[in-house]
BAMAR-358951 format. One record per residue (C-alpha): residue number from 1; chain; residue in three letters; x, y, z. Coordinates in steps of 0.2 Angstrom, whole numbers, plus 5000, padded with zeros to 4 digits. Each point is the difference from the previous one (the first is absolute). Example, Ala and Ser with C-alpha at 12.3 -4.5 7.8 and 13.67 -1.06 7.14 Angstrom:
BEGIN
[1 "A" "ALA" [5062 4978 5039]]
[2 "A" "SER" [5006 5017 4997]]
***
This chain:
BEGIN
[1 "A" "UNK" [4527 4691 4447]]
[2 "A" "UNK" [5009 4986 4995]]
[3 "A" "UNK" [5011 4991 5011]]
[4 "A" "UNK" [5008 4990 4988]]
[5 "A" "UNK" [5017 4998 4994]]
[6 "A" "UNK" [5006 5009 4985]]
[7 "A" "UNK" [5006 4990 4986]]
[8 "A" "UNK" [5011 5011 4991]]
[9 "A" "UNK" [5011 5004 5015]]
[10 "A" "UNK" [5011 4985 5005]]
[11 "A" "UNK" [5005 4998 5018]]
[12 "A" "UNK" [5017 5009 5005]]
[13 "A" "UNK" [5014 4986 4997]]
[14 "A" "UNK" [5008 4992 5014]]
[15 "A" "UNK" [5018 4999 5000]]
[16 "A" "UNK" [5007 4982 5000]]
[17 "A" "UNK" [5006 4994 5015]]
[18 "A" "UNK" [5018 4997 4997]]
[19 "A" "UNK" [5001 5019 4994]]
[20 "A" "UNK" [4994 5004 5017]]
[21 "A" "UNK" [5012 4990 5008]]
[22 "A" "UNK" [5015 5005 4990]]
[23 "A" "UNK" [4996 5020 5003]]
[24 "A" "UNK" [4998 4997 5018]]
[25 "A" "UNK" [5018 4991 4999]]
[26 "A" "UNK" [5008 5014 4990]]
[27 "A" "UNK" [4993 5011 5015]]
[28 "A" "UNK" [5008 4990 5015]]
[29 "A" "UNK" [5015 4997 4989]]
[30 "A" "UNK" [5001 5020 4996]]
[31 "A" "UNK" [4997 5003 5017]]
[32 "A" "UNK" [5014 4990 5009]]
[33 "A" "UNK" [5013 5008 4987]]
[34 "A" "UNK" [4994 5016 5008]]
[35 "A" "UNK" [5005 4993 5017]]
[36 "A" "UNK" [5014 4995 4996]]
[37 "A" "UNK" [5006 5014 4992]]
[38 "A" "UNK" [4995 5011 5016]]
[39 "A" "UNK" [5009 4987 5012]]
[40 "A" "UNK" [5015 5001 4990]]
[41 "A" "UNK" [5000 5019 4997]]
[42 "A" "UNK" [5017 5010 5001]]
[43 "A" "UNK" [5001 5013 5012]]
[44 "A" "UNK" [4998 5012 4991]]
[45 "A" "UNK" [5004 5016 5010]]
[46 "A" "UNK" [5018 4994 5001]]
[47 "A" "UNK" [5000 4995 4982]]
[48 "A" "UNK" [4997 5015 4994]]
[49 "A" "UNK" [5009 5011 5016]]
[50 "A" "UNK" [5016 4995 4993]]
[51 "A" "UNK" [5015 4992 5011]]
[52 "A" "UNK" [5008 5018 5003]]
[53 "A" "UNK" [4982 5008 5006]]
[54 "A" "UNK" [5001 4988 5014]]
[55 "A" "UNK" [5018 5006 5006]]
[56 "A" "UNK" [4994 5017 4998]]
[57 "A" "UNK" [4984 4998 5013]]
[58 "A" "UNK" [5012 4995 5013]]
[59 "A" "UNK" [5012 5014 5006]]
[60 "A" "UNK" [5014 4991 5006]]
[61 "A" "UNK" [5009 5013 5009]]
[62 "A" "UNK" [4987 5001 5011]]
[63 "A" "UNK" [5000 4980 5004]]
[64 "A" "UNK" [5009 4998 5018]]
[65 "A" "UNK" [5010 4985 5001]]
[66 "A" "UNK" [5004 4994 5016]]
[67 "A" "UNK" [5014 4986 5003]]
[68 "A" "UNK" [5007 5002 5018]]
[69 "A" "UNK" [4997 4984 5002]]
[70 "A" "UNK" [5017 4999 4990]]
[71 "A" "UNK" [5009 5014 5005]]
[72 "A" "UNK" [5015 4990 5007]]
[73 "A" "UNK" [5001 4992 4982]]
[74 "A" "UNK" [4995 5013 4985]]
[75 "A" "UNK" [4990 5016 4998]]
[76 "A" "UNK" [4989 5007 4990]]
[77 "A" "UNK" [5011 5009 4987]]
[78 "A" "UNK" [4987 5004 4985]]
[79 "A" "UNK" [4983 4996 4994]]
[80 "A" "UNK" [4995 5007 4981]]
[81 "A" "UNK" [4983 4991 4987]]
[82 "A" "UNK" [5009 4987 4991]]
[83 "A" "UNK" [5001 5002 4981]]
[84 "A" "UNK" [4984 4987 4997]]
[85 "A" "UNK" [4988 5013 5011]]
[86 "A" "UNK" [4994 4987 5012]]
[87 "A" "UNK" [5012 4998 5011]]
[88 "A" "UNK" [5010 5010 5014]]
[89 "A" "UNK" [5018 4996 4998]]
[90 "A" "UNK" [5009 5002 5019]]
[91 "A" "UNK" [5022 5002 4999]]
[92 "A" "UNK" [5005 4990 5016]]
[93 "A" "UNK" [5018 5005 5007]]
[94 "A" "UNK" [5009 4990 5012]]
[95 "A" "UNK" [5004 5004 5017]]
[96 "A" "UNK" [5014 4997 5011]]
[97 "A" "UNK" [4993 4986 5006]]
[98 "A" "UNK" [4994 4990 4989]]
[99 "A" "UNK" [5008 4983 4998]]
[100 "A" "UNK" [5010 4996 4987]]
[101 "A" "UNK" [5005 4982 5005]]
[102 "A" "UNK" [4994 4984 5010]]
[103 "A" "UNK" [5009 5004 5016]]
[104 "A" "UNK" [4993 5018 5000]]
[105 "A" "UNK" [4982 4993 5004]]
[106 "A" "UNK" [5008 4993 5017]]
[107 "A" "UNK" [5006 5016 5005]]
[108 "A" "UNK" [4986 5009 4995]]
[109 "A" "UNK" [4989 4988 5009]]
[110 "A" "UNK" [5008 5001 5016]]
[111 "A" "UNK" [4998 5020 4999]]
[112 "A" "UNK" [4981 5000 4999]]
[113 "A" "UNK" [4997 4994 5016]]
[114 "A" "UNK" [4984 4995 5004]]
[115 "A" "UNK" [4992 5011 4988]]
[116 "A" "UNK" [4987 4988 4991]]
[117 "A" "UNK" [5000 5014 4988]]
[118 "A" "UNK" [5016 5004 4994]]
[119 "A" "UNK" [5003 4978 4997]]
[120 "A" "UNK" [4986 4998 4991]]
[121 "A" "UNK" [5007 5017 4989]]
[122 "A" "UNK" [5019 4988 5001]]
[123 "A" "UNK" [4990 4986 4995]]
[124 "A" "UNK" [4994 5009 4983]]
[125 "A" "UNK" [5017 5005 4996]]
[126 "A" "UNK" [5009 4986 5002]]
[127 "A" "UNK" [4982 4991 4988]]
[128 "A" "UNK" [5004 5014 4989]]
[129 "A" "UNK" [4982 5004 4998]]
[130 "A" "UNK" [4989 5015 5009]]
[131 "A" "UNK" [4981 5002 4997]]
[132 "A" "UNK" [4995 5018 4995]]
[133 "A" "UNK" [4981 5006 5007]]
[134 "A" "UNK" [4993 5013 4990]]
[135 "A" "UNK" [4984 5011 5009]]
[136 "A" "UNK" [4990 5013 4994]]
[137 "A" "UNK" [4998 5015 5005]]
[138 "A" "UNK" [4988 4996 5014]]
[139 "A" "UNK" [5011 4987 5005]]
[140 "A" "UNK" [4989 4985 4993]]
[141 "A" "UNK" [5012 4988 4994]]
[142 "A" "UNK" [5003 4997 4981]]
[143 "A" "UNK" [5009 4984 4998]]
[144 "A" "UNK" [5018 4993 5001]]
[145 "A" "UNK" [5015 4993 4992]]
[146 "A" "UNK" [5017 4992 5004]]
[147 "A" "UNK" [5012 5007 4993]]
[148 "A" "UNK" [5019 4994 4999]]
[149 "A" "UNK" [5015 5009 5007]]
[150 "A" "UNK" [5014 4986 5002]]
[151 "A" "UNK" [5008 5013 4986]]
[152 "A" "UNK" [5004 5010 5015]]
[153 "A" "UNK" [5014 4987 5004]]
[154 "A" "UNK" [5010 5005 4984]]
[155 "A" "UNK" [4994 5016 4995]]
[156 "A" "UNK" [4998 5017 5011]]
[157 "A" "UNK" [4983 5002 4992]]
[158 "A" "UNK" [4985 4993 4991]]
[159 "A" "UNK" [4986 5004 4994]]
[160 "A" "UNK" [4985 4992 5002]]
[161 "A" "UNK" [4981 5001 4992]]
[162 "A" "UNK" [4982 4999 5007]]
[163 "A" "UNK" [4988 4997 4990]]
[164 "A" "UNK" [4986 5012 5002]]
[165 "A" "UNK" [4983 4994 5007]]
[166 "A" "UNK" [4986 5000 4985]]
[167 "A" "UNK" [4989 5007 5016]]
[168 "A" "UNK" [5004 5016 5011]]
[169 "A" "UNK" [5016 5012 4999]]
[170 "A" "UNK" [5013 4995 5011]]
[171 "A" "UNK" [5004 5015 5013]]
[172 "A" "UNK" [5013 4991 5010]]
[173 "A" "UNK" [5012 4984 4999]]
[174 "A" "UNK" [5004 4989 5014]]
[175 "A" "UNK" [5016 4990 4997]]
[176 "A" "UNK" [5000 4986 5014]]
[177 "A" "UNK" [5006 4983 5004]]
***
C-alpha cells in the first residue's frame, strides 16, 4: 500500500478568515433581531379577538356592584359594556344626601358620628373621587381605578367607566372611599 499523498486531489480549501467572521456576525446579528422581535411581540390573542369579543366574554348583568358605602350620597342606577367593549360603563344617581355645596360637608359631618366609615366615604365625596375594586369570581382581586364623580354636584347622574383588566373577568365591583 502506498501511504502517500495523492497529487491530483488538492486539499479541501479553507475558507478565509474574515468570511468566517462575517457569517458568524450575520448569525449573532440575525439572532438578536429574532429577540427582539419576540420581546416586542403584540399580543396577539387580543389583536385578533377584537375589542367587542372582549365585552362579550364578560356578562355584565351578572357583575354585582356593591356601593353602600355611599348610599347616603348616590346609588347604583345602571351598569351596561361601554360602546368600545372594554369597559363596564356604571350610571350613578344622587341621593338625598349628597352635598351639593360647601356648607353641606359640615352638616353631613356632624351626622356621621363616630363612624370612621361613613367620613372617610364624606371625605370621597367632598374630593370628588371614589376607587372602584374589581374581583373575580373567586374573589381574587383584579385591579382598581379612581374614578370621578364631583359631576354628582350639578347633575343627578353620571356615568362613569372602568376599564376592564387585561387578566381575569370581573364578577363583582366594590365602589369605596
Amino acid at each position: 500500500m502506498n501511504d502517500a499523498p495523492k497529487a491530483d486531489s488538492p486539499p479541501a480549501p479553507q475558507p478565509p478568515r474574515q468570511t468566517r467572521k462575517l457569517l458568524l456576525g450575520a448569525a449573532l446579528a440575525l439572532a438578536l433581531l429574532v429577540l427582539a422581535i419576540s420581546a416586542l411581540r403584540p399580543n396577539y390573542e387580543t389583536l385578533f379577538r377584537g375589542p367587542a369579543s372582549h365585552a362579550a366574554a364578560l356578562d355584565v348583568a351578572r357583575v354585582r356592584v356593591d356601593a353602600l358605602t355611599f348610599a347616603d350620597y348616590f346609588t347604583v342606577e345602571g351598569k351596561e359594556a361601554g360602546p368600545d367593549g372594554r369597559t363596564v360603563v356604571l350610571t350613578l344617581k344622587r341621593a338625598a344626601g349628597f352635598p351639593l355645596k360647601d356648607s353641606d360637608y359640615a352638616e353631613a359631618a356632624a351626622q356621621t358620628g363616630s363612624s370612621l366609615q361613613k367620613l372617610l366615604a364624606l371625605e370621597a365625596v367632598a374630593r370628588g373621587y371614589v376607587r372602584c375594586e374589581l374581583f373575580d369570581a373567586r374573589g381574587d382581586f383584579l385591579g382598581f381605578t379612581f374614578e370621578r364623580i364631583r359631576g354628582l354636584q350639578s347633575h343627578e347622574t353620571v356615568e362613569v367607566a372602568l376599564p376592564l383588566p387585561e387578566r381575569g373577568r370581573p364578577a363583582r365591583i366594590v365602589i369605596t372611599y
